[in-house]
C-alpha positions as CSV (number, residue, x, y, z in Angstrom):
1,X,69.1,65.3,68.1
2,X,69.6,67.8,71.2
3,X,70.0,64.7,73.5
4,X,73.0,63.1,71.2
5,X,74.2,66.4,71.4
6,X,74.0,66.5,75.8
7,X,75.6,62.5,75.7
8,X,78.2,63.6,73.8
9,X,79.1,66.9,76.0
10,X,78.5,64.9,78.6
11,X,81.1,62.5,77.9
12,X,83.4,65.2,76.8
13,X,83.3,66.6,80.4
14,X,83.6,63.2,82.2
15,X,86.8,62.7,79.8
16,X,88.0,66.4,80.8
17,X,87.2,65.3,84.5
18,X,89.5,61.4,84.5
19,X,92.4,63.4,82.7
20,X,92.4,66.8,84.8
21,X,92.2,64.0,88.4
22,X,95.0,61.8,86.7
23,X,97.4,64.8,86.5
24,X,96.6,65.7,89.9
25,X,97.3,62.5,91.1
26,X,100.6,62.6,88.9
27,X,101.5,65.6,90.6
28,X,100.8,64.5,93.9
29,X,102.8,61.5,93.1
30,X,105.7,63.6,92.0
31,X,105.9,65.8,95.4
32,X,106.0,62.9,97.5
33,X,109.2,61.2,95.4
34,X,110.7,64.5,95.4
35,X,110.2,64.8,99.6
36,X,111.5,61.4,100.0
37,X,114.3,62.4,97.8
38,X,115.2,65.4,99.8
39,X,114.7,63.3,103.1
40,X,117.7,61.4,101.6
41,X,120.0,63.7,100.5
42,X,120.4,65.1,104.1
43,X,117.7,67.6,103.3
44,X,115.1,68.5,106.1
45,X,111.1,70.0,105.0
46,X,110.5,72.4,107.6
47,X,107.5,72.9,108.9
48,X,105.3,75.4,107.5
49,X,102.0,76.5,106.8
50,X,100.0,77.7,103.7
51,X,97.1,79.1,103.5
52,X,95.0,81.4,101.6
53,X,93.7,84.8,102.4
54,X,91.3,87.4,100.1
55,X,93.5,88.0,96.8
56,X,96.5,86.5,98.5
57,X,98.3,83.1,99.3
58,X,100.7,83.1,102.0
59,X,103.1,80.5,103.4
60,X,105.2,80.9,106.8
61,X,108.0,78.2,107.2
62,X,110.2,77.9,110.6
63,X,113.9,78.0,109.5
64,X,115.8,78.6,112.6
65,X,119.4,78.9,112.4
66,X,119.5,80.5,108.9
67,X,120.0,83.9,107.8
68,X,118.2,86.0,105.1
69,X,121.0,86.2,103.0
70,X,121.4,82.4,103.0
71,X,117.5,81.4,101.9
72,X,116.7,80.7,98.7
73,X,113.4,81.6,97.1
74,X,112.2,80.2,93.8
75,X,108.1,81.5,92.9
76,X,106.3,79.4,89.8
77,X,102.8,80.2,89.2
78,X,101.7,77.4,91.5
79,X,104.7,76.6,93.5
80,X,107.4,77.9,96.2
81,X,110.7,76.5,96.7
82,X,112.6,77.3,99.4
83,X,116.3,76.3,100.4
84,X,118.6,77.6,103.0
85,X,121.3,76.2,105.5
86,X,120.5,73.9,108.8
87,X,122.2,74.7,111.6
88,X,120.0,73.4,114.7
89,X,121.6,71.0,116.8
90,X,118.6,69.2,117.0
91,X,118.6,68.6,113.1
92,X,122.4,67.0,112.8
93,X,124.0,69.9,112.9
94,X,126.3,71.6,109.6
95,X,126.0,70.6,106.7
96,X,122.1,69.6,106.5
97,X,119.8,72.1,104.7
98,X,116.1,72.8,104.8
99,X,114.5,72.3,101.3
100,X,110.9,73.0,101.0
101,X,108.8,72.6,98.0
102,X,105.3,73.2,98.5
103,X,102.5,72.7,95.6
104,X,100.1,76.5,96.1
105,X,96.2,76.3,96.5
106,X,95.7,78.7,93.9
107,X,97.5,80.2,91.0
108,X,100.1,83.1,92.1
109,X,101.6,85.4,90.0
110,X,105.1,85.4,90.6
111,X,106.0,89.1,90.3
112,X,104.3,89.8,92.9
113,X,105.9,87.6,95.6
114,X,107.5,89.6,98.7
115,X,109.4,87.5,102.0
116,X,109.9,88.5,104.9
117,X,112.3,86.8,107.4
118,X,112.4,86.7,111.5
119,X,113.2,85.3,114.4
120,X,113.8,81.9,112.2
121,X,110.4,81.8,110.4
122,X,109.6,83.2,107.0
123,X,106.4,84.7,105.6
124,X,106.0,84.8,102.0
125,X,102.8,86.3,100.4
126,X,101.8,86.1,96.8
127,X,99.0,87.9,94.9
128,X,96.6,85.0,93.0
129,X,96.8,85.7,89.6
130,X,93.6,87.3,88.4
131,X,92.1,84.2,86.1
132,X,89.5,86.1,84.4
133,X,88.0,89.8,83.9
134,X,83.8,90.7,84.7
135,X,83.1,92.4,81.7
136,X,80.2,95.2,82.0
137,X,78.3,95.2,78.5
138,X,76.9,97.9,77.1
């Protein structure tokens, strides 16, 4: 009886496993259609970086020619989207913009998101959401 019950949790987990890699695979899928798409449409992905540090993720992206006011900044719990204005000759001048959107490492909660922009790059960091609590039993 206890090894029907193992097989059967067993099987459980390898189904959990197939469906959770399928949806990753989907999503995957999904960000390379939607960077073709923006490739396109005249829009540039900048370079950037993401990476994750402690409690935090944090993402720099080099948009030179753009000004604070003009970048858009759109936080999910495992995304960042970022849009602003191209202006670099080297790019095809007006009219162009950047359009980044990057899938996160780790869950973020959005609230907590601050941006900083400089000298053409901007720094994003994010707090991971807190998944789970260590409870101390009595």
């Amino acid at each position: 009886m206890e090894e029907w019950r193992r097989n059967i949790w067993r099987r459980i987990l390898e189904e959990f496993r197939r469906v959770e890699a399928e949806i990753s695979r989907m999503e995957d899928e999904f960000f390379r259609l939607m960077r073709e798409a923006e490739e396109r449409s005249g829009c540039i992905t900048p370079l950037y970086n993401v990476y994750e540090s402690g409690d935090e993720v944090r993402l720099t992206a080099d948009l030179p020619g753009a000004s604070k006011e003009e970048i858009g900044l759109i936080a999910g719990e495992d995304y960042l989207r970022i849009e602003a204005p191209c202006r670099s000759p080297l790019r095809g001048g007006e009219g162009r913009r950047y359009v980044l959107h990057v899938r996160l490492p780790a869950k973020i909660d959005p609230q907590s998101v601050k941006a900083r922009y400089k000298e053409g790059v901007l720094e994003v960091v994010a707090k991971k959401k807190i998944t789970g609590y260590k409870i101390r039993i009595e």
